[in-house]
PQR file of N, CA, C, O and H, with PARSE charges and radii, in Angstrom:
ATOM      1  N   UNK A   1      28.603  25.648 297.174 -0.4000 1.5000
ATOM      2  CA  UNK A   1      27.478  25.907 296.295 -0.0000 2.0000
ATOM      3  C   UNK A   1      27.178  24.680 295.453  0.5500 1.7000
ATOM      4  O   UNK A   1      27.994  23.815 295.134 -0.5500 1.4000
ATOM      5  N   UNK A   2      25.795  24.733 295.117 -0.4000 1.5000
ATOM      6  CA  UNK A   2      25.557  23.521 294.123 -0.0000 2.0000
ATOM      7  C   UNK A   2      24.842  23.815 292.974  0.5500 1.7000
ATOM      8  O   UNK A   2      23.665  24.177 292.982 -0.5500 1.4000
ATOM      9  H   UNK A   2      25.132  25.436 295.377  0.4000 1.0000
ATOM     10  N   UNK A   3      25.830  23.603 291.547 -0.4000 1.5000
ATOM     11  CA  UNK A   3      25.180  23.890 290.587 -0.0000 2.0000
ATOM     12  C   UNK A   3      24.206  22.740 289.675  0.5500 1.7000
ATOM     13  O   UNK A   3      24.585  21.573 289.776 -0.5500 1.4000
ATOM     14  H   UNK A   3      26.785  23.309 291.541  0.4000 1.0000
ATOM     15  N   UNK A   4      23.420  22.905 289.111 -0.4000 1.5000
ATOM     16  CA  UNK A   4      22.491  22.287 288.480 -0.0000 2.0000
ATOM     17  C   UNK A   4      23.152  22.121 286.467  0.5500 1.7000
ATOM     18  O   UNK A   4      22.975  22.984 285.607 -0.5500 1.4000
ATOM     19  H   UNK A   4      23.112  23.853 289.029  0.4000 1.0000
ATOM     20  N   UNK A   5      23.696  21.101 286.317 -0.4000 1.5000
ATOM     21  CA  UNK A   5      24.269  21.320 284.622 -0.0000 2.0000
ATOM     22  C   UNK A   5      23.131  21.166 283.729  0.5500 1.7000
ATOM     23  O   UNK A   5      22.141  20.525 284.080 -0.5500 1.4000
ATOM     24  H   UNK A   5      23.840  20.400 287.015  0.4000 1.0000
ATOM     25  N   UNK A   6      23.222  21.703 282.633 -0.4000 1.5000
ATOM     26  CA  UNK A   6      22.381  21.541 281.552 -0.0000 2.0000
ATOM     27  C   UNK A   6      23.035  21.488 280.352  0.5500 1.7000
ATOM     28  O   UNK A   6      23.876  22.380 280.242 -0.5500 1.4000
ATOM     29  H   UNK A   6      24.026  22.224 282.347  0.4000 1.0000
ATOM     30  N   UNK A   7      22.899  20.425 278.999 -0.4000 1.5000
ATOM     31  CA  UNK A   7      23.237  20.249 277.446 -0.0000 2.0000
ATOM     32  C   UNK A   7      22.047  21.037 276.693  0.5500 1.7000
ATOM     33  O   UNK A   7      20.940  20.622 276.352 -0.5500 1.4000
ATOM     34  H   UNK A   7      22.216  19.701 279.089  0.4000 1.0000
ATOM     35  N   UNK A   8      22.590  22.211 276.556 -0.4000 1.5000
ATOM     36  CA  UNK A   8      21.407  22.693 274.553 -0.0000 2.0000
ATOM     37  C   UNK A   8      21.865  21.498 274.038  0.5500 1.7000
ATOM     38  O   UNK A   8      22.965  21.055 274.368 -0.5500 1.4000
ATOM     39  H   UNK A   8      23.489  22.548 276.833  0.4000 1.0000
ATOM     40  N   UNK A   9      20.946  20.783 273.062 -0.4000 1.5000
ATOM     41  CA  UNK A   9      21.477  20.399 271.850 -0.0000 2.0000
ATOM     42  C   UNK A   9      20.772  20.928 270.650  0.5500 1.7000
ATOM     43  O   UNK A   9      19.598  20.672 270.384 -0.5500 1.4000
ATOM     44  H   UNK A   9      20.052  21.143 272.794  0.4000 1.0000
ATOM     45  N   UNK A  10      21.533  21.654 269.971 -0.4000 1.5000
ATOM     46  CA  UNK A  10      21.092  22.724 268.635 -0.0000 2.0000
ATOM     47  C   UNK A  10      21.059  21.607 267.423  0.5500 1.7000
ATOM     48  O   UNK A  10      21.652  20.532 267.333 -0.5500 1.4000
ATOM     49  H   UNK A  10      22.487  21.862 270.188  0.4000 1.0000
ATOM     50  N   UNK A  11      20.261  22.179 266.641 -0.4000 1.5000
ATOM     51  CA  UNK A  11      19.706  22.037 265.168 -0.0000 2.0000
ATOM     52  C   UNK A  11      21.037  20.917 264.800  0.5500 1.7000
ATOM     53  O   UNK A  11      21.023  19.688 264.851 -0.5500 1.4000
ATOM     54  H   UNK A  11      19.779  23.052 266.715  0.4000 1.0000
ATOM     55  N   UNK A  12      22.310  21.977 264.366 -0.4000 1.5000
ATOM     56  CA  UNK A  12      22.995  21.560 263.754 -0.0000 2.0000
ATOM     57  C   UNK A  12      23.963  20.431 264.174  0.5500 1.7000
ATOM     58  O   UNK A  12      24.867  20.045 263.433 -0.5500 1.4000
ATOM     59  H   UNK A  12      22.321  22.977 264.325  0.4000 1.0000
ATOM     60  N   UNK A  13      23.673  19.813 265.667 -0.4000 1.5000
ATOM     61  CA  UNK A  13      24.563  19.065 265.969 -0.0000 2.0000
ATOM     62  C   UNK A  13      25.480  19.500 267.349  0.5500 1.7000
ATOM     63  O   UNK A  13      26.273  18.862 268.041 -0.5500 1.4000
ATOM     64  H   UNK A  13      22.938  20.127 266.268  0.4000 1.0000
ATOM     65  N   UNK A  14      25.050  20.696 267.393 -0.4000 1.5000
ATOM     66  CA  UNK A  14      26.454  21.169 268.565 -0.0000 2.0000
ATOM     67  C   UNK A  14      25.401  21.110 269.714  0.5500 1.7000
ATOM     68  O   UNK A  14      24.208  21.364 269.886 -0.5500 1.4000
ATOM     69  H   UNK A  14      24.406  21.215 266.831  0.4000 1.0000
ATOM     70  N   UNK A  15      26.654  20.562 270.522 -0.4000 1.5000
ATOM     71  CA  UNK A  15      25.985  20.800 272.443 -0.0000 2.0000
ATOM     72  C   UNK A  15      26.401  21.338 273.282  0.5500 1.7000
ATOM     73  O   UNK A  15      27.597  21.124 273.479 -0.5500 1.4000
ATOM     74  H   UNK A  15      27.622  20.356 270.382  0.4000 1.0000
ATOM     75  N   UNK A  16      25.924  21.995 273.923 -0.4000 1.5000
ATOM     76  CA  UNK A  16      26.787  23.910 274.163 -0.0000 2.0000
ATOM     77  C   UNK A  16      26.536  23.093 275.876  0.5500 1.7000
ATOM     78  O   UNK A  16      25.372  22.719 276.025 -0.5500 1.4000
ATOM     79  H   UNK A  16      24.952  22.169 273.762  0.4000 1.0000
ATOM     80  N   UNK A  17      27.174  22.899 276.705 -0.4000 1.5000
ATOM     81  CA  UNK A  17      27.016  22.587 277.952 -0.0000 2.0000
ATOM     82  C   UNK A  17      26.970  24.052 279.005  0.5500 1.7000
ATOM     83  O   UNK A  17      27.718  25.016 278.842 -0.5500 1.4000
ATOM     84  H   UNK A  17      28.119  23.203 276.584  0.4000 1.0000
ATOM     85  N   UNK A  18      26.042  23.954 279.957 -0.4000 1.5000
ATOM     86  CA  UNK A  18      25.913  24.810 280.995 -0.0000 2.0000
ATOM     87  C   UNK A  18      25.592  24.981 281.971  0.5500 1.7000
ATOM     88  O   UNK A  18      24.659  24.178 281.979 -0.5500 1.4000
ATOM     89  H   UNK A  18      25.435  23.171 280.088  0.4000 1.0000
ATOM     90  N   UNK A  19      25.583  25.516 283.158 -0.4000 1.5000
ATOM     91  CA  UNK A  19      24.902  25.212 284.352 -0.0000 2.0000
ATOM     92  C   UNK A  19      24.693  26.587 285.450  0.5500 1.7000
ATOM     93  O   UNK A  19      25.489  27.469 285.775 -0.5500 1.4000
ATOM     94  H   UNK A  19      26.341  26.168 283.152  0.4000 1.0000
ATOM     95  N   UNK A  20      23.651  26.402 285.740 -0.4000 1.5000
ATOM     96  CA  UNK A  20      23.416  27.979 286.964 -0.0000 2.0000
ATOM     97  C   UNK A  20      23.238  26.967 288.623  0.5500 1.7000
ATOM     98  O   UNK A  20      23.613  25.847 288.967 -0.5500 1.4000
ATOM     99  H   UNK A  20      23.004  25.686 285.476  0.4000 1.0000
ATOM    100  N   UNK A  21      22.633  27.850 289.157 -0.4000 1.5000
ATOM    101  CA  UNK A  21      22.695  27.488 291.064 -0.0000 2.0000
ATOM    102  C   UNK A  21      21.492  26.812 290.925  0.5500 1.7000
ATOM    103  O   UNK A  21      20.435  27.030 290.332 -0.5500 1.4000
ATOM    104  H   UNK A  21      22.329  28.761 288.877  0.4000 1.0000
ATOM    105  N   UNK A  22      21.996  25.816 291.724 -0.4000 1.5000
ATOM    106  CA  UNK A  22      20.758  24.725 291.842 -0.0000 2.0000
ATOM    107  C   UNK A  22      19.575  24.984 292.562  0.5500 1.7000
ATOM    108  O   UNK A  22      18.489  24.437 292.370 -0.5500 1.4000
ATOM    109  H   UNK A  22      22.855  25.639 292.205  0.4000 1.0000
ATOM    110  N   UNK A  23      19.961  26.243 293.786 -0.4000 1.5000
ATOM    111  CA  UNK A  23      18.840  27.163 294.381 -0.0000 2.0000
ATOM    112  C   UNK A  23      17.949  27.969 293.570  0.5500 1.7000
ATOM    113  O   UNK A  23      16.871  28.320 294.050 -0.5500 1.4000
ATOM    114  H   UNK A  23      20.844  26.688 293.942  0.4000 1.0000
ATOM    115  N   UNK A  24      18.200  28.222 292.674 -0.4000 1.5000
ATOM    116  CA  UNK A  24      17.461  29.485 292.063 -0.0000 2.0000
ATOM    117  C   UNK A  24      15.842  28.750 291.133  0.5500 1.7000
ATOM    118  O   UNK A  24      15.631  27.972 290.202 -0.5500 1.4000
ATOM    119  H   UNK A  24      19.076  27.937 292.284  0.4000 1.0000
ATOM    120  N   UNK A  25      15.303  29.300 291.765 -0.4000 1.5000
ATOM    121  CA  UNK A  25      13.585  28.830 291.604 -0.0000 2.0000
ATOM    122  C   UNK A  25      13.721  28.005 290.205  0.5500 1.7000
ATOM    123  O   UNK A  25      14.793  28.184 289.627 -0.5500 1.4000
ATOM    124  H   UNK A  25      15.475  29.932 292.521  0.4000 1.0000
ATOM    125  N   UNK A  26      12.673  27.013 289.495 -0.4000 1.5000
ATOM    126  CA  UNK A  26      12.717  26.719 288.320 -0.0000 2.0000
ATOM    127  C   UNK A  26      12.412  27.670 287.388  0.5500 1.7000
ATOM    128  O   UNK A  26      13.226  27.838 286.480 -0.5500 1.4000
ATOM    129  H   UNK A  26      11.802  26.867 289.964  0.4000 1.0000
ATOM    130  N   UNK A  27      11.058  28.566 287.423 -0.4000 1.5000
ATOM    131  CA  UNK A  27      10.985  29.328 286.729 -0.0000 2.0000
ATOM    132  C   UNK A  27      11.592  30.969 286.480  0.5500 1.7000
ATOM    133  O   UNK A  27      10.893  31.851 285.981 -0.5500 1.4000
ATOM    134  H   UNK A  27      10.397  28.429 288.161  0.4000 1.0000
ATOM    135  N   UNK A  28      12.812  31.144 286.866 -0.4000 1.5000
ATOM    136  CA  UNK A  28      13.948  31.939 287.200 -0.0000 2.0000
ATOM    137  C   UNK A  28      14.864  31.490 286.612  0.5500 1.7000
ATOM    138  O   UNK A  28      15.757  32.279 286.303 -0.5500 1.4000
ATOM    139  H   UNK A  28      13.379  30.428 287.271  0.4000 1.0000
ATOM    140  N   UNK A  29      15.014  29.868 286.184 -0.4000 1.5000
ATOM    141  CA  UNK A  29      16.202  29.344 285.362 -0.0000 2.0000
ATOM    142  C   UNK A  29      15.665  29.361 283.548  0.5500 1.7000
ATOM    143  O   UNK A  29      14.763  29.853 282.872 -0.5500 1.4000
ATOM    144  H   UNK A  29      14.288  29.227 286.435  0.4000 1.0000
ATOM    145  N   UNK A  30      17.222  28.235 283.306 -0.4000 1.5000
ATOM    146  CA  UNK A  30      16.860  28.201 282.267 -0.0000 2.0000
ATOM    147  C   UNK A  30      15.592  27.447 281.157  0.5500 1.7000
ATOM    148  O   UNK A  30      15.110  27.611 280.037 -0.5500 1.4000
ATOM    149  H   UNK A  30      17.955  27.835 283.856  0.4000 1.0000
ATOM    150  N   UNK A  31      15.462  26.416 282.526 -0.4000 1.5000
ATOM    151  CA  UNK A  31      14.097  25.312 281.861 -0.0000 2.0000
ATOM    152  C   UNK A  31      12.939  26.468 281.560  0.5500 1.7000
ATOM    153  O   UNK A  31      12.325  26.678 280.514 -0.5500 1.4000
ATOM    154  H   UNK A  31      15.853  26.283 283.437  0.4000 1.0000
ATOM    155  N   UNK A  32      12.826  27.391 283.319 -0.4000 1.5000
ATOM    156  CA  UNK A  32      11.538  28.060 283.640 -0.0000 2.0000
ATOM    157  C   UNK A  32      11.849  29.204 282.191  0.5500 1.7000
ATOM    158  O   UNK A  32      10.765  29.405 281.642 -0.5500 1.4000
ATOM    159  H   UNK A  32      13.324  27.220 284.169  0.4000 1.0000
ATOM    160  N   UNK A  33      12.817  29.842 281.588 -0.4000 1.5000
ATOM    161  CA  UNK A  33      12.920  30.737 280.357 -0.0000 2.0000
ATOM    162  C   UNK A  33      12.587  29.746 279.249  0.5500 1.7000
ATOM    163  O   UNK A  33      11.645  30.089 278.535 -0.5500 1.4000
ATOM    164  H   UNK A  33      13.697  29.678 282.033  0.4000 1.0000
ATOM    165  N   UNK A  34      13.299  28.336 278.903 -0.4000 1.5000
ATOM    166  CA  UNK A  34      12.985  27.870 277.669 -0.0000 2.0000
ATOM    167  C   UNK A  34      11.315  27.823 277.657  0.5500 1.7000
ATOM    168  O   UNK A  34      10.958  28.361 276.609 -0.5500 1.4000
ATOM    169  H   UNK A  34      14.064  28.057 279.483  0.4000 1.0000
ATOM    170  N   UNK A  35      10.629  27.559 278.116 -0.4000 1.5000
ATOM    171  CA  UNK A  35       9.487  26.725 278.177 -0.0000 2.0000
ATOM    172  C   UNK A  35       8.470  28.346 278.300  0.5500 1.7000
ATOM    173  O   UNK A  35       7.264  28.100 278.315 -0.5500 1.4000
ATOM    174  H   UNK A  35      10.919  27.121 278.967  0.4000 1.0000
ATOM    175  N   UNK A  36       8.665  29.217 278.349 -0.4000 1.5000
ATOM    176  CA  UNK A  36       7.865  30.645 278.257 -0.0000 2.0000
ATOM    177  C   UNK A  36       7.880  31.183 277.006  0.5500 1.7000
ATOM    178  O   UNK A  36       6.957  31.758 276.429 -0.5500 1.4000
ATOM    179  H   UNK A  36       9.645  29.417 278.337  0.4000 1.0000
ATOM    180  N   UNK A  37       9.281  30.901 276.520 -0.4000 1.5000
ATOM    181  CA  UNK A  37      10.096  31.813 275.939 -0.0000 2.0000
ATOM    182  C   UNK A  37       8.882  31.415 274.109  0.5500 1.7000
ATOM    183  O   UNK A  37       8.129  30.494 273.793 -0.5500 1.4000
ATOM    184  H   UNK A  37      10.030  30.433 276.989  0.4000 1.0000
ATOM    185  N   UNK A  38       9.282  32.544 273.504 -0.4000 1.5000
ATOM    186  CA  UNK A  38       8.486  32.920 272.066 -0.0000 2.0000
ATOM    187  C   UNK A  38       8.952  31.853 270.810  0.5500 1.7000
ATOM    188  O   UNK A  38       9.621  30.986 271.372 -0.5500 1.4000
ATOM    189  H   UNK A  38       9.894  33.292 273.761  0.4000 1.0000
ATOM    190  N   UNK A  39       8.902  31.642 269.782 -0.4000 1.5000
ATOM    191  CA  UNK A  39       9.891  30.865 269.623 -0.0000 2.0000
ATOM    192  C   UNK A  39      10.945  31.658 268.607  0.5500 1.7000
ATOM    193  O   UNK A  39      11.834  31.100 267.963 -0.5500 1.4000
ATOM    194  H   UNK A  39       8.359  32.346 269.325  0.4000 1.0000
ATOM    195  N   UNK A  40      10.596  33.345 268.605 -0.4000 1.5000
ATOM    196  CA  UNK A  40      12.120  34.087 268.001 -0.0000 2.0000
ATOM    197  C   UNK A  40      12.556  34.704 269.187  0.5500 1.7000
ATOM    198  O   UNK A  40      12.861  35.864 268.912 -0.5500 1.4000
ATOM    199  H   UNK A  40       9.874  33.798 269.128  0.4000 1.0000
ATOM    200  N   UNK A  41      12.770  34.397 270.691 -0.4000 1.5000
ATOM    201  CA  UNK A  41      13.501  34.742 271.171 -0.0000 2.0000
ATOM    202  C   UNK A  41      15.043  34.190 271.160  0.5500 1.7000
ATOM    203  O   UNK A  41      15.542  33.151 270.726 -0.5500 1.4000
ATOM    204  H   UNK A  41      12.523  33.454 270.914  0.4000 1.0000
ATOM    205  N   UNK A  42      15.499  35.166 271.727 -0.4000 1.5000
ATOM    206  CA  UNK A  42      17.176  34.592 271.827 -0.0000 2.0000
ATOM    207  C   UNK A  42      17.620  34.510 272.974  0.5500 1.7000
ATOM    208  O   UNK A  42      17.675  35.460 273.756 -0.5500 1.4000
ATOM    209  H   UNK A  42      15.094  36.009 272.079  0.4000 1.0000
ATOM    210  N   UNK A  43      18.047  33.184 273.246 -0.4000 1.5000
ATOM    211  CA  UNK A  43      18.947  32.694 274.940 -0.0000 2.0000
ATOM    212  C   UNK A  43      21.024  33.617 274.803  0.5500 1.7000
ATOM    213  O   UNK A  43      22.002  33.328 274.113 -0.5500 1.4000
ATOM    214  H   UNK A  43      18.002  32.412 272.612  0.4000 1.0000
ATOM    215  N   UNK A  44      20.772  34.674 275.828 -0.4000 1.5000
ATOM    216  CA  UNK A  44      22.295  34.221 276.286 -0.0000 2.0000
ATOM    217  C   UNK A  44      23.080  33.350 276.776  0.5500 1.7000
ATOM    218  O   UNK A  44      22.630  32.911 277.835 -0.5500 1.4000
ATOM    219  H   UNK A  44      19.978  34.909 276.388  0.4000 1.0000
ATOM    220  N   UNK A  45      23.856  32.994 276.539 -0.4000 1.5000
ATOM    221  CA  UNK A  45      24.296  31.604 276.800 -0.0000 2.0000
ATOM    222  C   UNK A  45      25.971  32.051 277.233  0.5500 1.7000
ATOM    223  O   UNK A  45      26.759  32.540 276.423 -0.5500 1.4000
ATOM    224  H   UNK A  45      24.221  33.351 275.679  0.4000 1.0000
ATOM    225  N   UNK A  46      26.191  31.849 278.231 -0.4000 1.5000
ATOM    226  CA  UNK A  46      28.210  32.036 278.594 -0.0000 2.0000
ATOM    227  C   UNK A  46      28.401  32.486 279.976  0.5500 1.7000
ATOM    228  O   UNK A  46      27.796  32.100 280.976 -0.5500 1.4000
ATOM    229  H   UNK A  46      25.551  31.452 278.889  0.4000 1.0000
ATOM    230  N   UNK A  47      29.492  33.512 279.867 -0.4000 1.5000
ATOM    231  CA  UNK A  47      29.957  34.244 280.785 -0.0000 2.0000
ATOM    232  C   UNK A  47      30.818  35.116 280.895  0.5500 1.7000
ATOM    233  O   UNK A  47      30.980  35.374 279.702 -0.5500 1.4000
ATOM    234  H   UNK A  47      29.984  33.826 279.055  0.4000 1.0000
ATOM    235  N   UNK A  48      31.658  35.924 281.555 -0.4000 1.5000
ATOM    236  CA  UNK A  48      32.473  37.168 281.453 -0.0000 2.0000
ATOM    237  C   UNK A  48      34.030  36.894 280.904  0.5500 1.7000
ATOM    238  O   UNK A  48      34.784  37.711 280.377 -0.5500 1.4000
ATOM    239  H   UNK A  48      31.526  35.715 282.524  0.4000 1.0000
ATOM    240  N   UNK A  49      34.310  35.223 281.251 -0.4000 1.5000
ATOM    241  CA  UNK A  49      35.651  34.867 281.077 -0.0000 2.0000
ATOM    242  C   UNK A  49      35.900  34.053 279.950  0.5500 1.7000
ATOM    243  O   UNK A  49      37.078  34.016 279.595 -0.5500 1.4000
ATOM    244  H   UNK A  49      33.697  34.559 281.679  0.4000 1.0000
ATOM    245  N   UNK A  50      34.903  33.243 279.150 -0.4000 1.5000
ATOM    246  CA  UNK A  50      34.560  32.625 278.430 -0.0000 2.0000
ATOM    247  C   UNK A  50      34.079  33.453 276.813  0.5500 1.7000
ATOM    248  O   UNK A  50      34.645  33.381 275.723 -0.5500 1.4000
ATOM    249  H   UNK A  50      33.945  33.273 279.438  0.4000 1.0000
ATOM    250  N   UNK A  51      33.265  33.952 277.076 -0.4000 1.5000
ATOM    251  CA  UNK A  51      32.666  35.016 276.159 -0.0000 2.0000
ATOM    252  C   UNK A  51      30.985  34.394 275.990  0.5500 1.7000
ATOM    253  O   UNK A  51      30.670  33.369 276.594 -0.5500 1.4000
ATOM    254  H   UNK A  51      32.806  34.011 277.962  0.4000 1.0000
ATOM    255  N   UNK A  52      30.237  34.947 275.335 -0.4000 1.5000
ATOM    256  CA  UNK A  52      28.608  34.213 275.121 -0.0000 2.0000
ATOM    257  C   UNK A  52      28.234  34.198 273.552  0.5500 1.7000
ATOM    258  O   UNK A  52      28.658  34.577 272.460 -0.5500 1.4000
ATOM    259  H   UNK A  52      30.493  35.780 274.844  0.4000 1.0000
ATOM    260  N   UNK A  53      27.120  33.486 274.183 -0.4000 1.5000
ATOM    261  CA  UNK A  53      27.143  33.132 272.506 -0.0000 2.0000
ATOM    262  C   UNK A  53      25.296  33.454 272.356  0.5500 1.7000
ATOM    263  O   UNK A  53      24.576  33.137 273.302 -0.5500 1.4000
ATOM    264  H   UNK A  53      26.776  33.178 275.070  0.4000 1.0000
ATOM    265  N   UNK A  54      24.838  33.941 271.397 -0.4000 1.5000
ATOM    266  CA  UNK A  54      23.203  34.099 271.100 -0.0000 2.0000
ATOM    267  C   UNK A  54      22.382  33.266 270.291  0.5500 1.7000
ATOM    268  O   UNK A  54      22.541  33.459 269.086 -0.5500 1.4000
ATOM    269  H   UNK A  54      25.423  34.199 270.628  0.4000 1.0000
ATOM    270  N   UNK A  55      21.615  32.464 270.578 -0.4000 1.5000
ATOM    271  CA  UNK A  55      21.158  31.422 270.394 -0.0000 2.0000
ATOM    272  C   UNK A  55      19.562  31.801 270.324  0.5500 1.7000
ATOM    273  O   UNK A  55      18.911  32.368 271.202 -0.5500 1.4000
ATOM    274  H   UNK A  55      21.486  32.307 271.557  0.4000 1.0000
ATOM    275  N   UNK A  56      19.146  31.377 269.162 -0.4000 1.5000
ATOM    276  CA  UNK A  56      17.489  31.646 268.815 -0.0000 2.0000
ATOM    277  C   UNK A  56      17.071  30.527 269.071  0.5500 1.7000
ATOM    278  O   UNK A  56      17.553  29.548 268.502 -0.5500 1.4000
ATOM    279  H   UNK A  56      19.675  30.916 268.449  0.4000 1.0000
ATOM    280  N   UNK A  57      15.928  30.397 270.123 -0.4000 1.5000
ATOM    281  CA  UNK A  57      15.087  29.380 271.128 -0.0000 2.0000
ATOM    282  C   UNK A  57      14.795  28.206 269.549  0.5500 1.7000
ATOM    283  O   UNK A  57      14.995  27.026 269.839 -0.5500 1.4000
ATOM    284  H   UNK A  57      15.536  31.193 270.585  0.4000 1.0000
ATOM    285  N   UNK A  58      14.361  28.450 267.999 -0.4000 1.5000
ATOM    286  CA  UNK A  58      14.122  28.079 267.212 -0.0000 2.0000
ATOM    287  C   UNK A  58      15.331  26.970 266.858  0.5500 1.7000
ATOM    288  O   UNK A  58      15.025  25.890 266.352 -0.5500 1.4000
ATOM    289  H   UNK A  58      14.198  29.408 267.764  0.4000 1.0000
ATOM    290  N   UNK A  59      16.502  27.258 267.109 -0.4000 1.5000
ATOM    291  CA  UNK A  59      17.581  26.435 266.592 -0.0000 2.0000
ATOM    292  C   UNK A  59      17.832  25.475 268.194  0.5500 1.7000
ATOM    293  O   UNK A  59      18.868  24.876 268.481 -0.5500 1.4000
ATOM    294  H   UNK A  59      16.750  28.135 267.520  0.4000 1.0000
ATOM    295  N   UNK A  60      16.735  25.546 268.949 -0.4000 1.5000
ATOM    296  CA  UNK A  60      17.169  24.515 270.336 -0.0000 2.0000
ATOM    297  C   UNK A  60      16.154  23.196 269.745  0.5500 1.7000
ATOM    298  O   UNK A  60      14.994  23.232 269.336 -0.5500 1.4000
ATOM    299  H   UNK A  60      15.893  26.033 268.716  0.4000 1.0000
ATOM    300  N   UNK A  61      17.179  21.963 269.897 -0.4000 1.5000
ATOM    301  CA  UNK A  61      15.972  21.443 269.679 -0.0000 2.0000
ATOM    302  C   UNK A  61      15.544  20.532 270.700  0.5500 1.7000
ATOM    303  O   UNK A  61      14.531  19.861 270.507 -0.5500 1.4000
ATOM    304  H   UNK A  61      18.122  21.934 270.228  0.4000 1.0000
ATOM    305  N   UNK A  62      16.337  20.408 271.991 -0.4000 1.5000
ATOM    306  CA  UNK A  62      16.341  19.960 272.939 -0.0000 2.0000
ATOM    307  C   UNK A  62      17.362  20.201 274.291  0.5500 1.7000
ATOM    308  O   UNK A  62      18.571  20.285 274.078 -0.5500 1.4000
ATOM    309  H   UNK A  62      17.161  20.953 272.147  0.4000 1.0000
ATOM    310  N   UNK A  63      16.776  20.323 275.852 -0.4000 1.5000
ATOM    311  CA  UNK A  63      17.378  20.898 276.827 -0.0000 2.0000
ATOM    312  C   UNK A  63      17.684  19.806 277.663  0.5500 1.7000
ATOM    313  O   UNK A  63      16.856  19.497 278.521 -0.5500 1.4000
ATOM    314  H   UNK A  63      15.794  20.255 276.024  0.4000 1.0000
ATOM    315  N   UNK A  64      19.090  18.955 277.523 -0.4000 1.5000
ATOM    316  CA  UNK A  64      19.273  17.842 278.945 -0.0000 2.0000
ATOM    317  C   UNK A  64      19.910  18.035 280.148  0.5500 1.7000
ATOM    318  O   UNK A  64      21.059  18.204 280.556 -0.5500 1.4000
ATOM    319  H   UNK A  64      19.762  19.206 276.827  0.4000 1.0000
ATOM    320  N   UNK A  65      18.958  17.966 280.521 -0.4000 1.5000
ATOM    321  CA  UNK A  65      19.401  18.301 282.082 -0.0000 2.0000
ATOM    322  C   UNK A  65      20.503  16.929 282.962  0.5500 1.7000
ATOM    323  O   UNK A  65      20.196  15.738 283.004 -0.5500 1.4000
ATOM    324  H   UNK A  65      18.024  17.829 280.190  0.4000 1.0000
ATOM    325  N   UNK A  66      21.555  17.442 283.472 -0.4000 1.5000
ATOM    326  CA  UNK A  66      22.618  16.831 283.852 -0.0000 2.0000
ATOM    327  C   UNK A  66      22.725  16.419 285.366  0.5500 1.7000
ATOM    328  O   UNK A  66      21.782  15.945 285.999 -0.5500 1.4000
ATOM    329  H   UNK A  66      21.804  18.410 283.438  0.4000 1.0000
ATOM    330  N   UNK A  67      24.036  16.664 285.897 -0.4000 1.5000
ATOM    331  CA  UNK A  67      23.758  16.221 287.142 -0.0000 2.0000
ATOM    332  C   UNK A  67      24.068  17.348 288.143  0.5500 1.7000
ATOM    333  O   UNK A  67      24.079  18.513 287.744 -0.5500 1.4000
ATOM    334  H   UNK A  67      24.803  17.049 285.383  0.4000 1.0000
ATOM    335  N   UNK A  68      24.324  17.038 289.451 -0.4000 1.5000
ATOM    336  CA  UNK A  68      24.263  18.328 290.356 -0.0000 2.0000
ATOM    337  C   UNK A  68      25.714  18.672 290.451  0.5500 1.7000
ATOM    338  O   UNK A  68      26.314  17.747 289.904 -0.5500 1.4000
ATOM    339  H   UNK A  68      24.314  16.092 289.774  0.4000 1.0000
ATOM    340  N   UNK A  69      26.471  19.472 290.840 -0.4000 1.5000
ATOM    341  CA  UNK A  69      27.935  19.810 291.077 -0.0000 2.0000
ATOM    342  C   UNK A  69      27.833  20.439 292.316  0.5500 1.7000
ATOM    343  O   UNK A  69      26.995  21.281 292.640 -0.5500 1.4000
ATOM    344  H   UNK A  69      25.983  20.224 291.284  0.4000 1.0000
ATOM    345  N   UNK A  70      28.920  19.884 293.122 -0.4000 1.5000
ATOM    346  CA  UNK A  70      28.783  20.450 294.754 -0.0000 2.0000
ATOM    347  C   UNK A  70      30.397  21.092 294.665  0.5500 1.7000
ATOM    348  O   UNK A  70      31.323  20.323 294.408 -0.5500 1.4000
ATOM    349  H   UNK A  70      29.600  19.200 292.858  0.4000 1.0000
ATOM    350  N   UNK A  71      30.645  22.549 294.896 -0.4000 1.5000
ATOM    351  CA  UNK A  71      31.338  23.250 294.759 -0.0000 2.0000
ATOM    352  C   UNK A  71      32.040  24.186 296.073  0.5500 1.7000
ATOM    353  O   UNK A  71      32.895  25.039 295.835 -0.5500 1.4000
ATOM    354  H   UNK A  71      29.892  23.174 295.104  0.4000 1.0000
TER
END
């Protein structure tokens, strides 16, 4: 599988790193949600083993997109 990584970098300084399947349409990911999204919505952000964290689109203040991971 090949995942696609992505950096939030929030308001305050923190950069929450993440990444989904590099297959899955753009607007199905997270760019295609930031860029729709309201600006009081809230991103889930994690996973089942990790735990998640809720993040208001307002405290993003930028989305860097990383490199590919072949898995």
């Amino acid at each position: 599988m090949r995942y696609q990584t992505y950096v939030l970098h929030l308001i305050d300084g923190t950069a929450i790193p993440m990444a989904e399947d590099y297959d899955l349409p753009a607007e199905k990911g997270i760019v295609g949600h930031f860029s729709k999204a309201a600006p009081d919505e809230i991103f889930t952000v994690g996973d089942r083993l990790l735990g998640f964290a809720y993040i208001p689109k307002s405290s993003i203040v930028y989305l860097e997109t990383g490199e590919v991971i072949v898995r």
